[in-house]
C-alpha positions as CSV (number, residue, x, y, z in Angstrom):
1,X,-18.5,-26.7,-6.6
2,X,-18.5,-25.3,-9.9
3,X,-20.7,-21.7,-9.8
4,X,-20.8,-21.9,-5.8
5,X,-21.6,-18.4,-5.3
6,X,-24.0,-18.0,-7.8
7,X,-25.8,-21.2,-6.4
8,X,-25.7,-19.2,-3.0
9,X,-26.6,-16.2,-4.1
10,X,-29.8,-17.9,-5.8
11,X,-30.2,-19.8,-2.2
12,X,-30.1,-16.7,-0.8
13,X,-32.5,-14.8,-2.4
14,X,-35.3,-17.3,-2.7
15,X,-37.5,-16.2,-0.2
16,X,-37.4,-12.7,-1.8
17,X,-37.7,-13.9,-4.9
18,X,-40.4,-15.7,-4.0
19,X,-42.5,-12.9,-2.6
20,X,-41.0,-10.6,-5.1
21,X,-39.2,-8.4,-3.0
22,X,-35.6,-7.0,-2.9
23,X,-32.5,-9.8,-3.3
24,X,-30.3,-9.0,-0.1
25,X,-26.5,-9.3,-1.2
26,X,-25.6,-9.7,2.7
27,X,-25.4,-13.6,2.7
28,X,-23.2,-13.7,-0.7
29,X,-20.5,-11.4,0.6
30,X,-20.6,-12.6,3.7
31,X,-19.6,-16.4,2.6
32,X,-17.6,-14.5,0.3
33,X,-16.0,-12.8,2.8
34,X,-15.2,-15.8,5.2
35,X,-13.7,-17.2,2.1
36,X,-11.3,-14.6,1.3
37,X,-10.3,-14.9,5.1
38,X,-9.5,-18.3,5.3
39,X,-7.6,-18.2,2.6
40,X,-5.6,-15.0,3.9
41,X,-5.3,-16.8,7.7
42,X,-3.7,-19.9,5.3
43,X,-1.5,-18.2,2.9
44,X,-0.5,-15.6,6.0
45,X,0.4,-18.5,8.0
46,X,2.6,-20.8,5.0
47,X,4.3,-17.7,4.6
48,X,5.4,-17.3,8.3
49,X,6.8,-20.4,8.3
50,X,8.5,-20.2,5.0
51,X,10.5,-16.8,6.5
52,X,8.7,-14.7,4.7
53,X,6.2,-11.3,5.7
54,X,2.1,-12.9,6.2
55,X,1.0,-10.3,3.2
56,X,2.9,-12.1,0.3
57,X,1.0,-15.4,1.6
58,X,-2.3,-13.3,1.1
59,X,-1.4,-11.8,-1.8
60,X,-0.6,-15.6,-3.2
61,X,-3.8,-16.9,-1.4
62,X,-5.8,-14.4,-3.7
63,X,-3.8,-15.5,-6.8
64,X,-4.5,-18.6,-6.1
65,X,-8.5,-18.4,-5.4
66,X,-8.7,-16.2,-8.7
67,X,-7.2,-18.5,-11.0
68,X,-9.6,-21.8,-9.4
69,X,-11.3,-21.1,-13.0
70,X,-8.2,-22.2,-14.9
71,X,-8.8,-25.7,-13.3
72,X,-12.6,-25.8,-13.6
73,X,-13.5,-24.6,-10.8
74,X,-15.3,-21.0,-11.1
75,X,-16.0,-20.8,-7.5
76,X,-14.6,-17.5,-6.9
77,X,-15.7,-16.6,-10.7
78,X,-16.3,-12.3,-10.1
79,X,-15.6,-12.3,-6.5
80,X,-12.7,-9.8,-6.9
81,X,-14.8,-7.5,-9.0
82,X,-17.9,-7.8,-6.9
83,X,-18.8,-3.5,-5.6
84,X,-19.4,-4.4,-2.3
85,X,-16.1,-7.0,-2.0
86,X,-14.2,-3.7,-2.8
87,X,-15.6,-1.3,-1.2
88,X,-14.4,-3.1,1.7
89,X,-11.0,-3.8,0.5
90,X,-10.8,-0.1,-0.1
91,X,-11.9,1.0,3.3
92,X,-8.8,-1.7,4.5
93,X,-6.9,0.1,2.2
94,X,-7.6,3.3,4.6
95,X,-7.4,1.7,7.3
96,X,-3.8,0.3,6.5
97,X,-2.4,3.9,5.3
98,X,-3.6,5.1,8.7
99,X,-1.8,2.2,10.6
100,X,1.3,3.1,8.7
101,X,1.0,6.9,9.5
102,X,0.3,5.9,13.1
103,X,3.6,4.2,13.1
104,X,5.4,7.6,12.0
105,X,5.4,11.3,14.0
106,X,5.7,14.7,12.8
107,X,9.1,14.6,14.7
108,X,10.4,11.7,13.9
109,X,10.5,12.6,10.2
110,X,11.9,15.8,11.1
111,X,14.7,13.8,13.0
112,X,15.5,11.5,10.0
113,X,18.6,14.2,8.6
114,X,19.7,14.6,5.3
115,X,20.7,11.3,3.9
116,X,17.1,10.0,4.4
117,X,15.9,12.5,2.6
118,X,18.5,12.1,-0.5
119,X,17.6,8.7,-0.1
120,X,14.3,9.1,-0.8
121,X,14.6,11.8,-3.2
122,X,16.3,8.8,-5.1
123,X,14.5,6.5,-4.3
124,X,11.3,7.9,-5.7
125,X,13.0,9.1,-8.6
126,X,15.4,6.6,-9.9
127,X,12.5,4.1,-10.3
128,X,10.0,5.8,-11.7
129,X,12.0,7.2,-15.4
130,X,13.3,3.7,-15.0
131,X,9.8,2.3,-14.9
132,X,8.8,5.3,-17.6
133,X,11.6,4.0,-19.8
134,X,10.2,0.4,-19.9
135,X,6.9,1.9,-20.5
136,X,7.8,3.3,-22.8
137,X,10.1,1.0,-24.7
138,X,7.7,-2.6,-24.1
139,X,4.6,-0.8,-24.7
140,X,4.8,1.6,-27.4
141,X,0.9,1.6,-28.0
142,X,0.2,2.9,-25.0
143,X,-0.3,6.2,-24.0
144,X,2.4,8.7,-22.3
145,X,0.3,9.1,-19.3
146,X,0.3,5.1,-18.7
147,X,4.0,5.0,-19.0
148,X,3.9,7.9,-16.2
149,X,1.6,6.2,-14.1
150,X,3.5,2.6,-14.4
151,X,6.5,4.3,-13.3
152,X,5.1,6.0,-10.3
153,X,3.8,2.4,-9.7
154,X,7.7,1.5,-9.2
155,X,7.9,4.8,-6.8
156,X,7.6,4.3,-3.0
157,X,8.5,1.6,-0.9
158,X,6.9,-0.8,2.0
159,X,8.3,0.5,5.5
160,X,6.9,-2.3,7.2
161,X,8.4,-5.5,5.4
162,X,11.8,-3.9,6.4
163,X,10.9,-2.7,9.4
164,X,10.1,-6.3,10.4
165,X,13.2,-7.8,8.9
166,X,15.4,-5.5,10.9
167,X,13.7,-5.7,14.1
168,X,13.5,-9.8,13.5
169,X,17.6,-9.2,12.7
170,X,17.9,-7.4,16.5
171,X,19.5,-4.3,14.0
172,X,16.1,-1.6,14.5
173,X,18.8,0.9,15.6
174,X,21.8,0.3,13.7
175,X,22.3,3.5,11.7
176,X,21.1,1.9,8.4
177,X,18.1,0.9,9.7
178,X,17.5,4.5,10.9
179,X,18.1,5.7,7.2
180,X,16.0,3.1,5.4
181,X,13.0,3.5,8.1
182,X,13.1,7.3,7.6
183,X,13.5,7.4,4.1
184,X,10.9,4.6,3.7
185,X,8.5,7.3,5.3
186,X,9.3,10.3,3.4
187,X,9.2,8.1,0.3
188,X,4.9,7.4,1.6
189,X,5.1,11.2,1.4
190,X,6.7,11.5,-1.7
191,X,4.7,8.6,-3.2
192,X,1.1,10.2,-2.3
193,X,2.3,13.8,-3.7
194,X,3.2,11.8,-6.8
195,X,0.0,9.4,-7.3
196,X,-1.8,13.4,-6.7
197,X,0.0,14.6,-9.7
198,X,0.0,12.0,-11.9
199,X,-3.5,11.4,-11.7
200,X,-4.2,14.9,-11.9
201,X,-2.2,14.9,-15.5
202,X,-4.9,11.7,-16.4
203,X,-7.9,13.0,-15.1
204,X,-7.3,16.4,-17.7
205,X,-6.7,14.3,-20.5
206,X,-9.7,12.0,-20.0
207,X,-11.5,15.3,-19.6
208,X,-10.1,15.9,-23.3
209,X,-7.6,18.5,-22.4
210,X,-4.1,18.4,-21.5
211,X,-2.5,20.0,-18.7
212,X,0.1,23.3,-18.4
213,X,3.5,23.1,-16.7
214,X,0.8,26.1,-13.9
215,X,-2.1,23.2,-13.8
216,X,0.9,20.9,-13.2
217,X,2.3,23.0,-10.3
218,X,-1.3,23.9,-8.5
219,X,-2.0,20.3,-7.8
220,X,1.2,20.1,-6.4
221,X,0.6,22.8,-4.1
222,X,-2.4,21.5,-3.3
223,X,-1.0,18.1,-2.2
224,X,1.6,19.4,-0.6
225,X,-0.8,22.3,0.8
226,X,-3.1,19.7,2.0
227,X,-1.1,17.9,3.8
228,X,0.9,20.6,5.1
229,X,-2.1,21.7,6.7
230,X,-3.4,18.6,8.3
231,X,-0.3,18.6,9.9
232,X,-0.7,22.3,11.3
233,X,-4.5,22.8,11.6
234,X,-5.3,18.9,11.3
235,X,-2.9,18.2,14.5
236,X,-4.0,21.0,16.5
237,X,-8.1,20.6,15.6
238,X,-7.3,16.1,16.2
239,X,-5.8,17.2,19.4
240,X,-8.7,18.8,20.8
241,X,-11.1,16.2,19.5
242,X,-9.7,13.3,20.8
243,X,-9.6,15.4,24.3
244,X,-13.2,16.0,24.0
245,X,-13.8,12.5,23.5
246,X,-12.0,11.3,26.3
247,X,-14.3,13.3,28.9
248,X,-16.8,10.4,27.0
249,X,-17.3,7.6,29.5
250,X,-18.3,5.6,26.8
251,X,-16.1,2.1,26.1
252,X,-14.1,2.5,22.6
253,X,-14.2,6.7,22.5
254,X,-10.9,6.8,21.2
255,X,-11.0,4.2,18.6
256,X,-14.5,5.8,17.2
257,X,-12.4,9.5,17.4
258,X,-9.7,8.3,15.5
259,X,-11.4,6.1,12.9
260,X,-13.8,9.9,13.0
261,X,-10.5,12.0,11.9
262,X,-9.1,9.4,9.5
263,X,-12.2,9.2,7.6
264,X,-12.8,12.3,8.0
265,X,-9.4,13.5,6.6
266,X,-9.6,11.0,3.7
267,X,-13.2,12.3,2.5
268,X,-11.1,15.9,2.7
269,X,-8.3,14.8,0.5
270,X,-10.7,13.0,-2.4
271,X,-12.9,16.5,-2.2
272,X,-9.8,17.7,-3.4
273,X,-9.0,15.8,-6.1
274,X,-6.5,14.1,-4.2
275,X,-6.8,10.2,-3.4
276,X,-8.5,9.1,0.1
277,X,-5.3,7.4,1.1
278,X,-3.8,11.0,1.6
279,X,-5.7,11.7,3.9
280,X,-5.5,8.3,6.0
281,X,-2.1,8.6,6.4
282,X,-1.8,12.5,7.3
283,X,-4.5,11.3,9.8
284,X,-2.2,8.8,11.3
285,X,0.6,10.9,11.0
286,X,-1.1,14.1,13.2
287,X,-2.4,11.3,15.6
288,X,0.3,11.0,18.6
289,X,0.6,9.3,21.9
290,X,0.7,12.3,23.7
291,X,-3.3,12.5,22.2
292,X,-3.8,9.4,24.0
293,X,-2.5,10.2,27.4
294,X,-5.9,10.9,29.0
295,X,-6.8,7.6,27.7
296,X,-3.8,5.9,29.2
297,X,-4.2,7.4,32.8
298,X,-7.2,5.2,32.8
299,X,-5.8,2.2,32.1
300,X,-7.1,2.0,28.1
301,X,-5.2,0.8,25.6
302,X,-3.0,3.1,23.2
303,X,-5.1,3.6,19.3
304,X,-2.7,1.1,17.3
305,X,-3.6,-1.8,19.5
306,X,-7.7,-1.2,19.0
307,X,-7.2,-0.7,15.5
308,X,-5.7,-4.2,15.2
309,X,-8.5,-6.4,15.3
310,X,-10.1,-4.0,12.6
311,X,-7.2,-3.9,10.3
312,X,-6.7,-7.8,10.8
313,X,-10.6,-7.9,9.0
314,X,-10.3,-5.3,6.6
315,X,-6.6,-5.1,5.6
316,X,-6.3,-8.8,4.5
317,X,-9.4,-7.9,1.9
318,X,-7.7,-6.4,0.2
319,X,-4.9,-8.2,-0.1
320,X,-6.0,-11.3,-1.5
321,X,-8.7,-9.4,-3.5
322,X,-5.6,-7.7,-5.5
323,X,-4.2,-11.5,-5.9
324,X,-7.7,-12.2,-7.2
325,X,-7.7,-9.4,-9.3
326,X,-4.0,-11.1,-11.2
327,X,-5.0,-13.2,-14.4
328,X,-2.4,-15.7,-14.9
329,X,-3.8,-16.2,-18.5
330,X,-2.5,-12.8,-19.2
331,X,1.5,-14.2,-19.0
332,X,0.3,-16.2,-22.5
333,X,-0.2,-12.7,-23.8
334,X,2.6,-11.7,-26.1
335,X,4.9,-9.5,-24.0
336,X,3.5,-9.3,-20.9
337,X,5.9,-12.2,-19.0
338,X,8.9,-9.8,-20.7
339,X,7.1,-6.2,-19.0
340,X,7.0,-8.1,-15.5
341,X,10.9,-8.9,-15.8
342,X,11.8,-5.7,-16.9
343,X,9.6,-3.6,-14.1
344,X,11.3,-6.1,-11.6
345,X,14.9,-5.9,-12.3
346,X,14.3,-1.7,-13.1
347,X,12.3,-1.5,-9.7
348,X,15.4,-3.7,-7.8
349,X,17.8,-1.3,-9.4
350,X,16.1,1.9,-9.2
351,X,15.7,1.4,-5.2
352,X,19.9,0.3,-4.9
353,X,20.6,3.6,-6.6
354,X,18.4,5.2,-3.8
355,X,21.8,3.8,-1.6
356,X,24.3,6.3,-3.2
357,X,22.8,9.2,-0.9
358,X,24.4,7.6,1.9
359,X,28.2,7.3,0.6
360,X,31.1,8.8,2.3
361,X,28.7,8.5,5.9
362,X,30.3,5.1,7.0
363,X,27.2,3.2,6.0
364,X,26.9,0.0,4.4
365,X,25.0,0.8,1.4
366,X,24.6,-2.3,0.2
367,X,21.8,-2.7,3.2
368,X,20.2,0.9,2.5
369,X,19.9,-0.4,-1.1
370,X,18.5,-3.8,-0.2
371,X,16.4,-2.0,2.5
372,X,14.3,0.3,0.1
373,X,13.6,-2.5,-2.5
374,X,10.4,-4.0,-1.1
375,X,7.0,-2.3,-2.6
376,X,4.5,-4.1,-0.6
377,X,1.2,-2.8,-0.3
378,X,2.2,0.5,-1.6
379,X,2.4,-0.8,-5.5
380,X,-0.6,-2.6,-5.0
381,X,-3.0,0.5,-4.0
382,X,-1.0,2.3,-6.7
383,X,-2.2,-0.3,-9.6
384,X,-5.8,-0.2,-8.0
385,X,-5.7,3.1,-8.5
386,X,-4.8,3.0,-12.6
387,X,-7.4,0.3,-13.2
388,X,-10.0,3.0,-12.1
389,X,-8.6,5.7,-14.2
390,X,-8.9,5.8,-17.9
391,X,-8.1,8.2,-20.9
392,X,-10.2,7.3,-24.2
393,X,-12.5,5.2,-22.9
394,X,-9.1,2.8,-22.3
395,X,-8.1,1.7,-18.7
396,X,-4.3,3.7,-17.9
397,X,-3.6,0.1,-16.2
398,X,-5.1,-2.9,-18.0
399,X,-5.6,-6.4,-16.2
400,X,-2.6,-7.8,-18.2
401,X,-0.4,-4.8,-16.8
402,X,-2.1,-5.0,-13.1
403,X,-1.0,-9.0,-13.5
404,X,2.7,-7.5,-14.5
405,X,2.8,-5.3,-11.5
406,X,1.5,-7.7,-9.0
407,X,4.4,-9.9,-9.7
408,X,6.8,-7.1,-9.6
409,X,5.3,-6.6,-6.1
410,X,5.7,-10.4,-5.1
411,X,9.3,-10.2,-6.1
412,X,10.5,-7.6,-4.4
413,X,8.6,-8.6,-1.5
414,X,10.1,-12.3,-2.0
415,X,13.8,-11.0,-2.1
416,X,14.3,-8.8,0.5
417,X,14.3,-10.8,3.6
418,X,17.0,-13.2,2.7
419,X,18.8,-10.1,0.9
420,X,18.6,-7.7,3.9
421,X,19.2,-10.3,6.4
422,X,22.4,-11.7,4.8
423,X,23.7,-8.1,3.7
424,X,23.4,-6.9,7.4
425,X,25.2,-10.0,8.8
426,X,27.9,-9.9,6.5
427,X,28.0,-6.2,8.2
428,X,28.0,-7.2,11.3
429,X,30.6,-9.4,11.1
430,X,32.7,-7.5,8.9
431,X,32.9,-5.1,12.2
432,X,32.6,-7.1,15.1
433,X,32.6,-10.9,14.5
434,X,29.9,-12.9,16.5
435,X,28.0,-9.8,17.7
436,X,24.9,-8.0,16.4
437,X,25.4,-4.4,14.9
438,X,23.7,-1.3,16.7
């Protein structure tokens, strides 16, 4: 077993070798591929039955096939790391941001109110000085900009672990849940505006120049400008498109528009210096049912459902690739078990102060608090992010840091069920005993 896909790769690329041509990588990552799979379909399904959400089973799946080494066997030995292995866990990676901005509408946000909004404001904010601070004060010998970046790590939170929770819990329209779903949303928003700046800041200094409070501001506005104006010119221009496609009589026209417009949208956003996931989720976000109606009068099925069985192949990817990607030989490094406490119990506390925007509003706050802790899949792209960037030659997140945010995302994701579910029915009964809230 020991050097499997090496052997396969060799295997592989005999006949080529043989005749001197080109070695085709196509075999290799596809056994590769099947491998991560199995191991997602596995972990997804122990942690279903354990009462917890199918991607901290994949994210423990890919822990667990990266550290085979640690036992002697190096099967997976580079998988992770492999160009072609993420290039497609990046493309799930769009694909998921556009699932989650398909989940969302323009009005919807709109309709969230203020205390979603202070919520997030919070939210966003809280935990990432807390996460700075910790940066700061564990890892001196870093630089500034990897203390910012760790904290923005901390930032946003995972709409759709709670979302499932609370719709699992019968409480989808209580008016907590409405608060921690909206703010959940504006806190993606918030998130992506921050992962633009931050990484704008990094990108200067790597250049070897720093940054004004102006330079500071303009990639702001042109975050925020961007995706103001997919939301305007994007919605209007997706609109028509997806009505031209429909006149198409060809089977799958809308899914082929709408992966078009979030590709599309995401090659527009890193042309800007911004990060490709911007633009997947302003595509999901312009992208409403009301687009899909032509579609629907013909019996078709809605864009969400046809993009399942493509985000089912990609999304996984890159889930257990990230577990791959956690070094659990890094924990024996001096201080790094010590970082991963403190970003957990900072990024637990940071999201419960998220909960004071809702005081005085006869909500339970405890549950908005709970509700926003989860980070999900949002930390993870986050960290994939920093091991790309560097300033000095010197990764902004190192592999023992990634490690330390991985299990910061595991956590959270770990705690919340249990948490939400037994805050909300100690709720519910504290108002009406025996009877579900909402």
């Amino acid at each position: 077993m020991r050097r499997l896909l090496p052997f396969l790769a060799l295997v592989a690329a005999a006949p080529a070798l043989a005749s001197g041509g080109h070695v085709d990588p196509t075999p290799t990552v596809a056994i590769a591929v099947a491998a991560i799979l199995i191991g997602a379909l596995l972990g997804g399904h122990v942690a279903i039955r354990l009462g917890q959400p199918a991607v901290l089973g994949e994210l423990v799946a890919g822990v667990v096939l990266g550290n085979l080494g640690l036992v002697g066997l190096h099967v997976f030995d580079g998988v992770a790391t492999d160009p072609l292995i993420d290039l497609l866990a990046n493309i799930g990676v769009l694909i998921l941001l556009f699932e989650v901005g398909l989940e969302s509408t323009v009005g919807e946000m709109a309709k969230v109110g203020v205390p979603s909004l202070v919520v997030a404001v919070l939210g966003v904010v809280a935990p990432m000085l807390l996460g700075w601070g910790v940066g700061a004060w564990l890892l001196p010998e870093a630089t500034t900009y990897a203390h910012i970046f760790l904290g923005a790590t901390l930032a946003a939170t995972s709409v759709g672990i709670t979302a499932r929770v609370l719709q699992d819990l019968g409480r989808s329209q209580s008016g907590e849940a409405r608060v921690i779903l909206g703010a959940a949303v504006i806190d993606d928003v918030l998130g992506l505006v921050l992962l633009a700046a931050v990484t704008g800041l990094i990108a200067a200094a790597e250049s070897g120049g720093s940054i004004s409070g102006l330079e500071l501001g303009l990639i702001l506005v042109k975050a925020v400008g961007f995706l103001a104006g997919a939301l305007l010119a994007g919605r209007w221009l997706s609109a028509h498109f997806i009505g031209l496609a429909a006149r198409l009589q060809r089977p799958g026209a809308l899914l082929v528009a709408g992966l078009v417009v979030c590709l599309s949208l995401s090659w527009a956003a890193s042309a800007l210096g911004l990060a490709a996931i911007v633009g997947a989720f302003a595509a999901g976000l312009i992208l409403e049912e009301v687009h899909f109606k032509p579609f629907a009068d013909r019996g078709e099925r809605n864009l969400s459902e046809l993009m399942a069985p493509i985000a089912g192949f990609l999304v996984p990817i890159f889930f257990v690739a990230m577990g791959m990607r956690t070094d659990l030989r890094s924990f024996a490094m001096p201080g790094v078990a010590a970082v991963a406490v403190a970003l957990t119990a900072v990024g637990i506390l940071g999201k419960l102060v998220s909960a004071v925007g809702v005081i005085g509003r006869g909500l339970d706050t405890l549950s908005v608090g709970i509700g926003m802790i989860p980070r999900g899949e949002v930390g993870l792209i986050f960290a994939n992010i920093g091991l790309g960037l560097t300033i000095g030659g010197e990764r902004v997140v190192d592999q023992a840091l990634f490690s330390a945010i991985v299990v910061v995302v595991m956590v959270t994701t770990l705690v919340t069920p249990p948490a939400l579910k037994w805050s909300m029915v100690r709720r519910g009964h504290a108002r009406a005993p025996g009877r579900a809230e909402g």
